[in-house]
C-alpha positions as CSV (number, residue, x, y, z in Angstrom):
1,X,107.9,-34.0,19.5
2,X,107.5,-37.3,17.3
3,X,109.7,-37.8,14.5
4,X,106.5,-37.5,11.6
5,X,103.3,-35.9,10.9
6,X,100.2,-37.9,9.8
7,X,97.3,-37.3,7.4
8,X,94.4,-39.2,6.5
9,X,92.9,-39.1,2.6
10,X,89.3,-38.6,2.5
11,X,86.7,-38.9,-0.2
12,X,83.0,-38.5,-0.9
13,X,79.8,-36.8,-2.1
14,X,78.1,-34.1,-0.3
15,X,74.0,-34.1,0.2
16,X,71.8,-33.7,-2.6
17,X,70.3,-30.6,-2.6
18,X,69.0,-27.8,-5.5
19,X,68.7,-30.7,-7.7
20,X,72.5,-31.6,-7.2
21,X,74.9,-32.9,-5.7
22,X,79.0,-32.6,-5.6
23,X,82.1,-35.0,-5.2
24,X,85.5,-33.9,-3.1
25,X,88.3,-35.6,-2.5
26,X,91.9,-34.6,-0.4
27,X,94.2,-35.2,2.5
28,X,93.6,-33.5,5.6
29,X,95.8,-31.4,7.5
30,X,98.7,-33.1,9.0
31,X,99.2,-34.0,13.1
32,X,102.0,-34.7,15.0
33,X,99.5,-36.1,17.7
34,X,101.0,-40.3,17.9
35,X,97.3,-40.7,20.4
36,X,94.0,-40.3,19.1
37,X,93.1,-37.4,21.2
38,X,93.9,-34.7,18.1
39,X,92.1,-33.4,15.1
40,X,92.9,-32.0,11.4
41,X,91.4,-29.8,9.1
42,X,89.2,-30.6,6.0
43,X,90.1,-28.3,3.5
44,X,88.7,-28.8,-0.2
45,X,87.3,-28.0,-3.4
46,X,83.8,-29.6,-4.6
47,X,83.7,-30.6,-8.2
48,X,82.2,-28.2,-10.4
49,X,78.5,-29.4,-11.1
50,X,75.7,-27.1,-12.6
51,X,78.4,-24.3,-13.5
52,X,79.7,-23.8,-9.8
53,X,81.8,-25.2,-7.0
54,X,81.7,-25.5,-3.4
55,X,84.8,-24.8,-0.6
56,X,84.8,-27.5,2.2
57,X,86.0,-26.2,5.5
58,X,85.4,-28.8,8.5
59,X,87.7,-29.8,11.8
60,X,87.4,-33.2,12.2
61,X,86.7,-34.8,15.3
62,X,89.2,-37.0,17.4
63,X,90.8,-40.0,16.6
64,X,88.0,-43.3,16.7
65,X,89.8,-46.4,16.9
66,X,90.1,-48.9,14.3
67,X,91.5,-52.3,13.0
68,X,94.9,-51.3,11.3
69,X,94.4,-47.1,12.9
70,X,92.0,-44.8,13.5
71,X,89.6,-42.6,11.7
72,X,88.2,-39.2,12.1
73,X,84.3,-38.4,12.0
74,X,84.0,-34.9,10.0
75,X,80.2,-32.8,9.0
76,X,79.3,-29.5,8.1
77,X,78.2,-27.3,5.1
78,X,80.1,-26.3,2.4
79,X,80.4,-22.4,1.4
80,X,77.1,-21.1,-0.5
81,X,77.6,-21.0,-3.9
82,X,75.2,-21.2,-7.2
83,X,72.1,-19.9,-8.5
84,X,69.8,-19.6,-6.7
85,X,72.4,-19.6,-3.8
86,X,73.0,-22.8,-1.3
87,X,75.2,-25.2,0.4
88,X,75.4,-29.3,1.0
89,X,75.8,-30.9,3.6
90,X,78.9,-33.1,4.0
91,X,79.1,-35.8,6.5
92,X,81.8,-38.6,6.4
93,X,84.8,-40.2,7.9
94,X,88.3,-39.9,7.1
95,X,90.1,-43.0,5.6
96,X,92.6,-45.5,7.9
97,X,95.3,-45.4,6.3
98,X,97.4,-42.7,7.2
99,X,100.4,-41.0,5.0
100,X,103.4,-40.5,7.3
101,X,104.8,-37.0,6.7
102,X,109.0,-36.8,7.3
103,X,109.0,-33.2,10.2
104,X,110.4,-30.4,8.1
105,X,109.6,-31.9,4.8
106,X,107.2,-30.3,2.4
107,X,103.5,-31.7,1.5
């Protein structure tokens, strides 16, 4: 088992829809996977716009190879939520740089 985890920050808007849109930003879930051949979980909270919020729960896909790392493609729709009741799409990728996580120590 490798000596860290990794996580990648991510950031962004979802699609524009009931006259609307919403912003989320957060780290995914961490991996202990040192190849690209892994995947995390997109976990977050929309900002509050027009009186209500949005959950965000995506896997991402496997790692995609970069200068300096790699990235991870994530899409989906968000929870439905609002008046009169929808979602957003969100469709993004994760940021390069990773944050190295110490194995056994607390996010």
């Amino acid at each position: 088992m490798p000596d860290h985890l990794h996580a990648h920050k991510f950031s962004g808007h979802t699609t524009y829809d009931n006259g609307h849109l919403h912003r989320y930003s957060d780290t995914t879930s961490p991996s202990d996977s040192g190849g690209l051949d892994h995947t995390h979980t997109i976990w977050a909270n929309t900002t509050t716009d027009q009186g209500h919020h949005h959950v965000i729960n995506v896997e991402t896909g496997t790692g995609i190879p970069v200068e300096g790392g790699h990235v991870h493609h994530f899409s989906g729709r968000t929870s439905v939520n609002g008046t009169p009741p929808h979602s957003h799409g969100v469709y993004n990728v994760t940021g390069v740089k990773i944050e190295r996580l110490e194995v056994g120590s607390e996010r």
